[in-house]
N, C-alpha and C positions, 0 to 999 in steps of 0.2 A: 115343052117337050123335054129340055135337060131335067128342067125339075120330076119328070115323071121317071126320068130314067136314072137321077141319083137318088130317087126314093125306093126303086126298085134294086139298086145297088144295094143300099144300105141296108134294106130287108134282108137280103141274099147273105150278106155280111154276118149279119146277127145273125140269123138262123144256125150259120154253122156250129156257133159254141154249144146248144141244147142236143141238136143234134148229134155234134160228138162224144157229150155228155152221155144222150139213149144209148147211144150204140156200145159204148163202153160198159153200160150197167145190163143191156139186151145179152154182150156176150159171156159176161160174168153170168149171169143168169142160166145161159147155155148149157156151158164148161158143170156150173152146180150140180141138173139135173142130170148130166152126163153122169158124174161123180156116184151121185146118186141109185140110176139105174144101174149103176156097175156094182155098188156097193151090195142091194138088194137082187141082183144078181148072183152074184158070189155066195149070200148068205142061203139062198133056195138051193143053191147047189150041195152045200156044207151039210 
């Protein structure tokens, strides 16, 4: 039982680095297309 529950720890553990990794490149990603829409925005207006 401890063994299952510090293998389920250490999983839990690990995971956070990728995952904060996604999330950092998922909001950059965001922010771009935002940029974007706004830029092609602007230019249909012009």
């Amino acid at each position: 039982m401890r063994l299952l529950l510090a293998l389920i720890l250490q999983i839990t553990l690990i995971g956070w680095v990728p995952a904060a990794i996604w999330s950092v490149y998922a909001l950059s990603q965001y922010k771009t297309d935002e940029k974007i829409q706004a830029a092609l925005a602007g230019r249909n207006r012009g």
